[in-house]
N, CA and C atoms as a LAMMPS dump frame, in Angstrom:
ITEM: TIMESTEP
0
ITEM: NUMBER OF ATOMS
516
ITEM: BOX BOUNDS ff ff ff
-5.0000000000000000e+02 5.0000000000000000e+02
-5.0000000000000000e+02 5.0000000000000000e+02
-5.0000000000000000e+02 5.0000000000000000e+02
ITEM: ATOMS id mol type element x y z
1 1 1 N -259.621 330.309 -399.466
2 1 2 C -258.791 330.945 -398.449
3 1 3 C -257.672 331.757 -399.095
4 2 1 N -256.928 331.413 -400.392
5 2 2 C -256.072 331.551 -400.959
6 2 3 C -256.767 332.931 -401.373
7 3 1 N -257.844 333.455 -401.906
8 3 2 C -258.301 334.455 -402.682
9 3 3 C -258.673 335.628 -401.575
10 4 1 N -258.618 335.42 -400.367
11 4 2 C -258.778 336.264 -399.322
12 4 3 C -257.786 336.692 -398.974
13 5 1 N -256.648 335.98 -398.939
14 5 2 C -255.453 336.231 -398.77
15 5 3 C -254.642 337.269 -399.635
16 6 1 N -255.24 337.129 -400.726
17 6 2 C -254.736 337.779 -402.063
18 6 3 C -255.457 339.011 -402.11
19 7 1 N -256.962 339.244 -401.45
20 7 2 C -257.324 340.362 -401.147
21 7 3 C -257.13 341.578 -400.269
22 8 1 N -256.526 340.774 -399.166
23 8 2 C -256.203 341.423 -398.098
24 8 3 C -254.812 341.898 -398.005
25 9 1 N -254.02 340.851 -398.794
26 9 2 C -252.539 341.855 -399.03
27 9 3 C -252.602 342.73 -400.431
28 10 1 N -253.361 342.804 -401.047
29 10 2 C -254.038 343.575 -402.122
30 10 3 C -254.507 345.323 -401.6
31 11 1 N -254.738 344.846 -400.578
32 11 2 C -255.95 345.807 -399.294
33 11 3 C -254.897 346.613 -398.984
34 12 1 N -254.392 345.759 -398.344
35 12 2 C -252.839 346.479 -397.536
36 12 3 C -252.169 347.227 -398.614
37 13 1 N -251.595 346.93 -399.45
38 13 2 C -250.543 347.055 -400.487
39 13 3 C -251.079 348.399 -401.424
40 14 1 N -252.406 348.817 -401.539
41 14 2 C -252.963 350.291 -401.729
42 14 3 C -253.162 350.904 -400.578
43 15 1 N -253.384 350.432 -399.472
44 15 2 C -253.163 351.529 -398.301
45 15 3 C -251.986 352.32 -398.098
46 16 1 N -250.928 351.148 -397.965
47 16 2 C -249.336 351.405 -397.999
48 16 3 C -249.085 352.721 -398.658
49 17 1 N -249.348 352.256 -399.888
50 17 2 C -249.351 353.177 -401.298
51 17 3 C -249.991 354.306 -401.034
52 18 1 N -251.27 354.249 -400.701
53 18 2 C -251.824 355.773 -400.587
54 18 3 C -250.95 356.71 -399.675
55 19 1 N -250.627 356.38 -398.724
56 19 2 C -250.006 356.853 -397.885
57 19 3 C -249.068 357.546 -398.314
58 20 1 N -248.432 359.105 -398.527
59 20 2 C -247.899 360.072 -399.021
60 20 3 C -246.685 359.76 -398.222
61 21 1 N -246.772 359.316 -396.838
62 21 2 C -245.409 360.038 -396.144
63 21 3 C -245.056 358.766 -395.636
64 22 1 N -245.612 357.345 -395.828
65 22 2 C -245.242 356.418 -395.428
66 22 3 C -243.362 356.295 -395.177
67 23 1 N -243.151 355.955 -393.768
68 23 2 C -241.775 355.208 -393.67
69 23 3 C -240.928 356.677 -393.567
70 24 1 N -241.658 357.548 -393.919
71 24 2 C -241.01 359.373 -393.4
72 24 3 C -241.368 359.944 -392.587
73 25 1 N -240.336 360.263 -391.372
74 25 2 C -240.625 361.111 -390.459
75 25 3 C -240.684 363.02 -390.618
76 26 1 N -241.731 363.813 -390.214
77 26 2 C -241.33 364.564 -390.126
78 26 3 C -240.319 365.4 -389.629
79 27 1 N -239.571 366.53 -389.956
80 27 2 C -238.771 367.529 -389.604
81 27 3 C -239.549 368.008 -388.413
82 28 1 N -238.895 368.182 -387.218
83 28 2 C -239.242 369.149 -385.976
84 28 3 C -239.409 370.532 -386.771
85 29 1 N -240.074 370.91 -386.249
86 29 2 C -240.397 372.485 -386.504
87 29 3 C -239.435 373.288 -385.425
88 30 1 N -238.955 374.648 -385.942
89 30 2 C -237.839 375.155 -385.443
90 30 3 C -238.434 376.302 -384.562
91 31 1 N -238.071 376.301 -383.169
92 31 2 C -238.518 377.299 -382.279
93 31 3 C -237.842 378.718 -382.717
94 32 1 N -238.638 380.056 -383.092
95 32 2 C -238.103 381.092 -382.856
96 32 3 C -238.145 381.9 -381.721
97 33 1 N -237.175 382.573 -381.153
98 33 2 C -237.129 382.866 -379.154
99 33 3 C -237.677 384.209 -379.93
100 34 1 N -238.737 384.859 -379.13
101 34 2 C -239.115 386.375 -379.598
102 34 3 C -239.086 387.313 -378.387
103 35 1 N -238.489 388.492 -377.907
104 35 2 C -238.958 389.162 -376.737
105 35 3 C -240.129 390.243 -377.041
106 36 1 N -240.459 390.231 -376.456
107 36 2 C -241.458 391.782 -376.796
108 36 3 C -241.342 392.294 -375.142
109 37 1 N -240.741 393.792 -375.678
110 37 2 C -240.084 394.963 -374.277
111 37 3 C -241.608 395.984 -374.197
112 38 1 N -242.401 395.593 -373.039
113 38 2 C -243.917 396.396 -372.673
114 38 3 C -243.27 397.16 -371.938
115 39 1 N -243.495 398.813 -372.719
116 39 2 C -243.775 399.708 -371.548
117 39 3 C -245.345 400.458 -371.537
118 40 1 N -245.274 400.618 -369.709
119 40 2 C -246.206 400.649 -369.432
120 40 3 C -246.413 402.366 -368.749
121 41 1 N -247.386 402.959 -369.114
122 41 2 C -246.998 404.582 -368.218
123 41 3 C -248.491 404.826 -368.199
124 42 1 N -248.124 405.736 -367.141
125 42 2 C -249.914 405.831 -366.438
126 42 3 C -250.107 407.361 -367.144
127 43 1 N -251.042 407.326 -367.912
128 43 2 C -251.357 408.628 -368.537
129 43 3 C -252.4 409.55 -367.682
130 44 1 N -253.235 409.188 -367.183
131 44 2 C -254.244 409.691 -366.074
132 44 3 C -254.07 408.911 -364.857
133 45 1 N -255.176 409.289 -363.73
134 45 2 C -255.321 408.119 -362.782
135 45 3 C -256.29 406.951 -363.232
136 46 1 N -255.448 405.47 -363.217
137 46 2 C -255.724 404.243 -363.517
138 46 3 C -256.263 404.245 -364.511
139 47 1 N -255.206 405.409 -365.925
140 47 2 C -255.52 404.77 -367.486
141 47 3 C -253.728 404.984 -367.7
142 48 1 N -254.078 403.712 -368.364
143 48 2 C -252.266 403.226 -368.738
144 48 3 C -252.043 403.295 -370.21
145 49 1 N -250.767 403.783 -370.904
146 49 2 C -250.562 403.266 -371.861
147 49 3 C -249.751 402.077 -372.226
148 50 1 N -249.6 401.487 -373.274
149 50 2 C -249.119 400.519 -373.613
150 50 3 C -248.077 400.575 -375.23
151 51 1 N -247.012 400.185 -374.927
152 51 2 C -246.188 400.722 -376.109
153 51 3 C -245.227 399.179 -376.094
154 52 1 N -245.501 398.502 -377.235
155 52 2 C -244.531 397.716 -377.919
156 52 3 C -243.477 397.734 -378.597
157 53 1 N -242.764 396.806 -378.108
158 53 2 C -240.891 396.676 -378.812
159 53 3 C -240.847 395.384 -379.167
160 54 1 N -240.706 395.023 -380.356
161 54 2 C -240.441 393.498 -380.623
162 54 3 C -240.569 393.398 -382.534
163 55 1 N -239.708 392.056 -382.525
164 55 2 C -240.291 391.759 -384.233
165 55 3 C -241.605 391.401 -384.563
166 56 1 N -242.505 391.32 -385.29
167 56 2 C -243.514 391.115 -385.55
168 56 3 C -245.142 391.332 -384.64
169 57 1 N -244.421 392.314 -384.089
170 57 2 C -245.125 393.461 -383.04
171 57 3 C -245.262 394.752 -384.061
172 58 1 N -247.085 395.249 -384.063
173 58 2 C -247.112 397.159 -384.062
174 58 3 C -246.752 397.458 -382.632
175 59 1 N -246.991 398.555 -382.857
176 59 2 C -246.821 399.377 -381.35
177 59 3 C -247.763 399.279 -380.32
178 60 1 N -248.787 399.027 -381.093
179 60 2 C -249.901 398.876 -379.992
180 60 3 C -250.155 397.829 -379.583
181 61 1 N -248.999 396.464 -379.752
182 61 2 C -249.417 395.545 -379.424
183 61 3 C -249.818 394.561 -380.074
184 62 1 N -250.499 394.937 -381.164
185 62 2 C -251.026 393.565 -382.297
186 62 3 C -249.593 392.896 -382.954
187 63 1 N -249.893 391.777 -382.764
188 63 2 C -248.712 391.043 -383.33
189 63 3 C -249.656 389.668 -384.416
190 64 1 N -248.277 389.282 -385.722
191 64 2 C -248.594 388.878 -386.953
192 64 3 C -247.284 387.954 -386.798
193 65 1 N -247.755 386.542 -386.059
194 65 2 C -246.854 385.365 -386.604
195 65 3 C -246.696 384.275 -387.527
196 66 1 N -248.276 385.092 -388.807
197 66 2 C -248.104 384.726 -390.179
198 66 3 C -247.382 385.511 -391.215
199 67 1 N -246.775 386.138 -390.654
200 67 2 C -245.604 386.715 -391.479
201 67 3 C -244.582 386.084 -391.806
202 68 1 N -244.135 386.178 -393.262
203 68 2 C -242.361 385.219 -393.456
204 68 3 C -241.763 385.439 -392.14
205 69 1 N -240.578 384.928 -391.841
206 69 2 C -239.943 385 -390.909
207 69 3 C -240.385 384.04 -389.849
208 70 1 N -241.685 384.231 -389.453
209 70 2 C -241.797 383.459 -388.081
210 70 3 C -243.408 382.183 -388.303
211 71 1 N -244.044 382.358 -389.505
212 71 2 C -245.164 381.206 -390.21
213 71 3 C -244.157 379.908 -390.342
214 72 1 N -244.597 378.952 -389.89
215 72 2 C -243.763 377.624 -389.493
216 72 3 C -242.948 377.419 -388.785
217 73 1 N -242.902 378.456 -387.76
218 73 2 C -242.125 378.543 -386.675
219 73 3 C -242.976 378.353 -385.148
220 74 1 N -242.639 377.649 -384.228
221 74 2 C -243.161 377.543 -383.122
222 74 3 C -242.477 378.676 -382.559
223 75 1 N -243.552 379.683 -381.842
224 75 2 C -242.791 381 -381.357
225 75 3 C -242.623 380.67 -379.472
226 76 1 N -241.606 380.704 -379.484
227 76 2 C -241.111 380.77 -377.923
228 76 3 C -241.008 382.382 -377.516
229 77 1 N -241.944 383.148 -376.704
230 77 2 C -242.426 384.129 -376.143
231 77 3 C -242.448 385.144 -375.223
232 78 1 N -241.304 386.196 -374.755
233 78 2 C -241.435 386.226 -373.765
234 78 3 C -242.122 387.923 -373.449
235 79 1 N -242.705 388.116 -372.727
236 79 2 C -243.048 389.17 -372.596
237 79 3 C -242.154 390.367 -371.38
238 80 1 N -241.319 391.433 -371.735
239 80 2 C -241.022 392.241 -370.983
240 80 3 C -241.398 393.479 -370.265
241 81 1 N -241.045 393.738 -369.108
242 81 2 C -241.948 394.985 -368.273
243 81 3 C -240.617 395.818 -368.884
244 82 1 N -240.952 397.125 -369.769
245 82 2 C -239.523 397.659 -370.149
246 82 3 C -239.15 398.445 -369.097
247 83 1 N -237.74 398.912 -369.023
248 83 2 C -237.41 400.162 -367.915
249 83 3 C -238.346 401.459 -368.373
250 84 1 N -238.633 402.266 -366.968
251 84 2 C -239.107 403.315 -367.706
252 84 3 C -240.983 402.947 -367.125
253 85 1 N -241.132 401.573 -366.909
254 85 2 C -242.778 401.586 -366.924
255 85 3 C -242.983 402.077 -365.37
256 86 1 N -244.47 401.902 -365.312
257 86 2 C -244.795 402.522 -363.797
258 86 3 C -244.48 402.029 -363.09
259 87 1 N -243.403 402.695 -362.368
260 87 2 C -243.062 401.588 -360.511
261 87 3 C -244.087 400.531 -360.113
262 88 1 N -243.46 399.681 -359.733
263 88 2 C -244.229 398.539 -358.691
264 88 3 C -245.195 397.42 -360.124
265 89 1 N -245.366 397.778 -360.905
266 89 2 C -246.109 396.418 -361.538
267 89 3 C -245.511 395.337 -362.091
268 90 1 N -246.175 394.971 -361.737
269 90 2 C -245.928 393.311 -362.346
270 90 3 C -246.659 392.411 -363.365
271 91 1 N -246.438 391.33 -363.403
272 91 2 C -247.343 390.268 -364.156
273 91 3 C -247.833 389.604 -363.47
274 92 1 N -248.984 389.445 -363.253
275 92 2 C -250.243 388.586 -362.375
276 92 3 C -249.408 387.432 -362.185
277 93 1 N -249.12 387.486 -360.489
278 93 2 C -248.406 385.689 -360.108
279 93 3 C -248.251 384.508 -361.01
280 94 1 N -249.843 384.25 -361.042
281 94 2 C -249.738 382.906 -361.607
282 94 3 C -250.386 383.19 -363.192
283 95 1 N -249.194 382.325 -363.428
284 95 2 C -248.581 382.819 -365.244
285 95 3 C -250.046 382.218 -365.849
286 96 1 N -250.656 381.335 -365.794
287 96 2 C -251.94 381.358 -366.942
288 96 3 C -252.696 382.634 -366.655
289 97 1 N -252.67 383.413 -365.416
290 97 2 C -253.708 384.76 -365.076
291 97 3 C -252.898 385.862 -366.144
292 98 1 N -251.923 385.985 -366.333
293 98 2 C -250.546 386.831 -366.211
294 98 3 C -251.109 387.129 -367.973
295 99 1 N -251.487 386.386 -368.666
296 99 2 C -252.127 386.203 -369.901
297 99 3 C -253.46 385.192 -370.518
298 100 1 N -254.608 386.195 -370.761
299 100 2 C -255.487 385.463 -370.882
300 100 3 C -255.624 385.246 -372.722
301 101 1 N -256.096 384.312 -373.438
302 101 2 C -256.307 384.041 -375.07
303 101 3 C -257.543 383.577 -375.342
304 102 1 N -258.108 384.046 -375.773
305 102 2 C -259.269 383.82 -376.862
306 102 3 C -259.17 383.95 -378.45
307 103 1 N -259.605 382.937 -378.619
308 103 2 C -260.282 382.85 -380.481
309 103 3 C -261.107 384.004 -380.445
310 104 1 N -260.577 385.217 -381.38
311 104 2 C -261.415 386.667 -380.914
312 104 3 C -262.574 386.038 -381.978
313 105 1 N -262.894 385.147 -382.852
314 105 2 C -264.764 384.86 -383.319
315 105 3 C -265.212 384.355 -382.107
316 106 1 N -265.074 383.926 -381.093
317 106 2 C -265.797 383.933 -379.809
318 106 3 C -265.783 384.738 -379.123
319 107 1 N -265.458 386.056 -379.127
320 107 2 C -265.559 387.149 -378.155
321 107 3 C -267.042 387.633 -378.724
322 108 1 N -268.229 387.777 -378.158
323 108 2 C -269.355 388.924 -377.968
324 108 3 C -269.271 389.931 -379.235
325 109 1 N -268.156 390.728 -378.729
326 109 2 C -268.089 391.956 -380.052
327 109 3 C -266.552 391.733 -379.895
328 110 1 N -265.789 392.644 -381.334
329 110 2 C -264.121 392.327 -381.672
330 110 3 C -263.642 393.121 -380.641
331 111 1 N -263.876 394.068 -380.279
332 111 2 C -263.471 394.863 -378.9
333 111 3 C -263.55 394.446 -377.746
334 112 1 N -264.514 393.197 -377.398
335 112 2 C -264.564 392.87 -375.703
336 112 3 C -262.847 392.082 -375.448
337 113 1 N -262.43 392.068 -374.22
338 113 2 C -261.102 391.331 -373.833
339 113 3 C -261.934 389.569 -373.12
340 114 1 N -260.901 388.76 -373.312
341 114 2 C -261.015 387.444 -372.649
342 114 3 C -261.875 387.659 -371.665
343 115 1 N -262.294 386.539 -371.075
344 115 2 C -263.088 386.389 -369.481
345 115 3 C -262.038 385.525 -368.682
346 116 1 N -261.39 384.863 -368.891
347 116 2 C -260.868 384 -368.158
348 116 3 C -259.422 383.307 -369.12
349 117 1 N -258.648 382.798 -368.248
350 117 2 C -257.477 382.079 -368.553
351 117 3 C -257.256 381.047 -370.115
352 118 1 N -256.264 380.898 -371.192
353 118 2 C -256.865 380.062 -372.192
354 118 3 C -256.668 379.057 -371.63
355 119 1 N -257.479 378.126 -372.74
356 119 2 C -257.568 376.882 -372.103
357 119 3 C -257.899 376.336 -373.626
358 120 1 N -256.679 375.742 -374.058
359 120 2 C -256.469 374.637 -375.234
360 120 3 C -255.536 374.296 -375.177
361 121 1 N -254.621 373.789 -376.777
362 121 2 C -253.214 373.411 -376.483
363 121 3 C -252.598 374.264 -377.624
364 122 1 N -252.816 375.159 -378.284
365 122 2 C -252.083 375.902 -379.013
366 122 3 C -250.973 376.915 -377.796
367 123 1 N -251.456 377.222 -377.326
368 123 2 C -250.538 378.06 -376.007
369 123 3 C -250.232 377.05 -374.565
370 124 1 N -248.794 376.932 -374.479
371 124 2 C -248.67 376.452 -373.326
372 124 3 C -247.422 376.775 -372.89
373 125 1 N -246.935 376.288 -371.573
374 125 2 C -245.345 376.918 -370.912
375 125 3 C -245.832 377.833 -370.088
376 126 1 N -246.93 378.781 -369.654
377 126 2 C -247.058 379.952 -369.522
378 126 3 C -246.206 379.964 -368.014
379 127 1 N -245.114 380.545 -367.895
380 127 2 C -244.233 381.122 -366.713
381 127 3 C -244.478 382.526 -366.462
382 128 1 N -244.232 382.898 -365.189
383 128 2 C -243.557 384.319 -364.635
384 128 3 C -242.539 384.231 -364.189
385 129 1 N -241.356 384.965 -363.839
386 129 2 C -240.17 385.313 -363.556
387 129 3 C -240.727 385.666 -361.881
388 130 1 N -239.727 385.012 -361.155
389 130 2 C -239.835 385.369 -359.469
390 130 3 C -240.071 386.627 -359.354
391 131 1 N -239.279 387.955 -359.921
392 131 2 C -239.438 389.053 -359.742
393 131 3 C -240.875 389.931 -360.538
394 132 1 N -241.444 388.716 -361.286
395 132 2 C -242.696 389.294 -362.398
396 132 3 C -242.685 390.203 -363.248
397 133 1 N -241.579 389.887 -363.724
398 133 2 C -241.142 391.405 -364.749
399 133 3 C -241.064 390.64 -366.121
400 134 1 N -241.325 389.305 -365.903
401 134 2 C -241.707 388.982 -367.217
402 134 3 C -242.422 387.322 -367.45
403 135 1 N -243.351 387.67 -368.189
404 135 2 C -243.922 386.427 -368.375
405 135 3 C -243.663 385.709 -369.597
406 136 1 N -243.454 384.468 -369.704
407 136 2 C -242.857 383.535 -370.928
408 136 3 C -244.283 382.333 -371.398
409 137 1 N -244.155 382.092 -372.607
410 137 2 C -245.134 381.127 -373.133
411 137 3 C -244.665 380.955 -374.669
412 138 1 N -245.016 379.296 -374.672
413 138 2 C -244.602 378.89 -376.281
414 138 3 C -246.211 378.697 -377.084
415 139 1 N -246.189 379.552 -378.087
416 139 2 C -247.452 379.393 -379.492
417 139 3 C -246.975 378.046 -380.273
418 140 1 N -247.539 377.399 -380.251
419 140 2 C -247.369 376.547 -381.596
420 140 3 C -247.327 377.28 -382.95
421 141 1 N -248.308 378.467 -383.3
422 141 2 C -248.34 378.924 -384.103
423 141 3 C -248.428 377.858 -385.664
424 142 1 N -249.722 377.241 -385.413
425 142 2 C -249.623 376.662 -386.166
426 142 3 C -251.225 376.745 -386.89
427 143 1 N -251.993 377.036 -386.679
428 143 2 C -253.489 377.314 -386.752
429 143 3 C -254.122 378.6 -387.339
430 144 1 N -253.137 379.294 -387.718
431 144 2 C -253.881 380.543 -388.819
432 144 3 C -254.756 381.316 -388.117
433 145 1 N -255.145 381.322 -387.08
434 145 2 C -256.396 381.739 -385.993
435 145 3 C -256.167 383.226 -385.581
436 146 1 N -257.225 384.045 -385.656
437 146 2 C -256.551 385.475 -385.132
438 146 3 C -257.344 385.055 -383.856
439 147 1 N -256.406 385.732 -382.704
440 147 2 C -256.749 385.743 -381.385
441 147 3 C -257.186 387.019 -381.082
442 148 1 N -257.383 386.947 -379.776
443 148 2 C -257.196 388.288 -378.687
444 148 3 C -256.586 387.805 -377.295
445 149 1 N -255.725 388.426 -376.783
446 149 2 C -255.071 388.26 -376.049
447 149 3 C -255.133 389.528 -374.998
448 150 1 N -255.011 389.164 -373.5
449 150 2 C -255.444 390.57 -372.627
450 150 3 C -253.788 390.194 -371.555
451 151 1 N -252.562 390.802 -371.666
452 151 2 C -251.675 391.044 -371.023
453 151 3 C -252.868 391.733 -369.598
454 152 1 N -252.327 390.583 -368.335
455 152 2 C -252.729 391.052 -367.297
456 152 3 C -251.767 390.89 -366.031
457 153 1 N -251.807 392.553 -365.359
458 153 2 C -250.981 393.032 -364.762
459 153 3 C -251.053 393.123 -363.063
460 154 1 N -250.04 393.149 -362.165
461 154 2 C -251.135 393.231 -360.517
462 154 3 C -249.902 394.563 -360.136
463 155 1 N -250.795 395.823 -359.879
464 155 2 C -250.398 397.425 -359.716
465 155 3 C -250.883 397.719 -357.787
466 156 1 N -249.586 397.046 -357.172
467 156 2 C -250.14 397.151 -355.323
468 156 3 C -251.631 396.753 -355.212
469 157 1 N -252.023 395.406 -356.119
470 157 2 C -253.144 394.545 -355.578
471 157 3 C -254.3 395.21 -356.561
472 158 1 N -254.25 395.608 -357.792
473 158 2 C -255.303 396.551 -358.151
474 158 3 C -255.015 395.813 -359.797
475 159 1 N -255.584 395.35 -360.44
476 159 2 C -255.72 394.683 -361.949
477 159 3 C -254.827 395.791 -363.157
478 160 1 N -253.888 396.007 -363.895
479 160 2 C -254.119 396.499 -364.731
480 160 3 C -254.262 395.314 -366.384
481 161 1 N -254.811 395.887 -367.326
482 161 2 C -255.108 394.7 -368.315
483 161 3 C -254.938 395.579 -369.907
484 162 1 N -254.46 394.757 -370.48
485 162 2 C -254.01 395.636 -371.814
486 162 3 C -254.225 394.45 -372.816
487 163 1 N -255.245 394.666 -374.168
488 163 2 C -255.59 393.249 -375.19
489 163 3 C -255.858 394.018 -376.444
490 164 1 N -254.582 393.35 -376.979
491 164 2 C -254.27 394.072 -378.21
492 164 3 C -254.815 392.522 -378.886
493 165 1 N -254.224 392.188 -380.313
494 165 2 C -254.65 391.182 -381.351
495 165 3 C -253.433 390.354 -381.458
496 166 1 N -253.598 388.73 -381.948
497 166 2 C -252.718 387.987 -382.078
498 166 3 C -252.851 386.921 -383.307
499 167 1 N -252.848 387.627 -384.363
500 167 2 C -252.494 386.431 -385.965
501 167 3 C -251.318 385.108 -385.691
502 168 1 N -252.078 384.28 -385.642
503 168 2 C -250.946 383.298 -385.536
504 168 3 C -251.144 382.713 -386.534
505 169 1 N -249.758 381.733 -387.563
506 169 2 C -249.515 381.683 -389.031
507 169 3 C -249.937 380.056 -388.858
508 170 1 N -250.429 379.537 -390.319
509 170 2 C -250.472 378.388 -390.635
510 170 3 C -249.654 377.464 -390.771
511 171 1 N -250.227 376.505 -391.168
512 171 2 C -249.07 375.189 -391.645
513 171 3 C -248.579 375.965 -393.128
514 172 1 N -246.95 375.398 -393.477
515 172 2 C -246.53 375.704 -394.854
516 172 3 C -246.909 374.672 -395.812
């Protein structure tokens, strides 16, 4: 009985040990607040452009939150309708419509947009503002994953939809 005993706290006593972070808690990861200012202008009838304002935003929208600055950062998100865009639009009511996410290696081809609302736990929070002039959501940004993302809009009851790219940064 004695030699089982001696095995089993033996057992324990290299588990303990293996254990890198034993008896250490991690550090919270630090939210960075990001805005990105969308303007929106109707270049023909019902073709829109799309022009980005933000840090770790191009212009067209593709955004890189494996860049220094914001890689190990949980990005808190908000998206703005800038002054200047086409009268009357908004962000689709209900905030999971308002923005749809896909893992773009599951899109068909790199050009198709989402089908439907995301649905995991890397993205969540997704709000609209009463007036819909802006929709909010927190990335974990923690998964290295390039997305696609389709900003979706409601123009007097009529869809508009804009899906640029979304690099989100790894663990450090």
């Amino acid at each position: 009985m004695r030699k089982i005993i001696y095995i089993v706290t033996a057992a324990a006593g290299l588990f303990l040990t293996a254990c890198e972070h034993y008896g250490e808690t991690s550090a919270p990861r630090e939210t960075l607040q990001i805005t990105a200012d969308v303007k929106i202008a109707e270049v023909a009838a019902g073709k829109y452009s799309f022009t980005y304002n933000a840090p770790f935003f191009k212009e067209n929208g593709d955004l890189d939150f494996s860049q220094k600055g914001a890689k190990g950062h949980t990005i808190a998100l908000t998206f703005k309708i800038a002054d200047g865009s086409v009268p009357g639009i908004k962000f689709m009511a209900d905030a999971p419509d308002g923005i749809w996410i896909v893992d773009k290696k599951n899109l068909p081809s790199p050009t198709d947009s989402p089908s439907m609302p995301y649905r995991g736990n890397q993205f969540y929070d997704f709000k609209v503002s009463e007036d819909g002039q802006t929709l909010s959501l927190t990335d974990q940004n923690d998964d290295g994953v390039l997305y696609r993302y389709a900003l979706r809009f409601d123009l007097n009851g009529d869809p508009v939809v804009h899906d640029p790219d979304a690099q989100n940064g790894g663990h450090d």
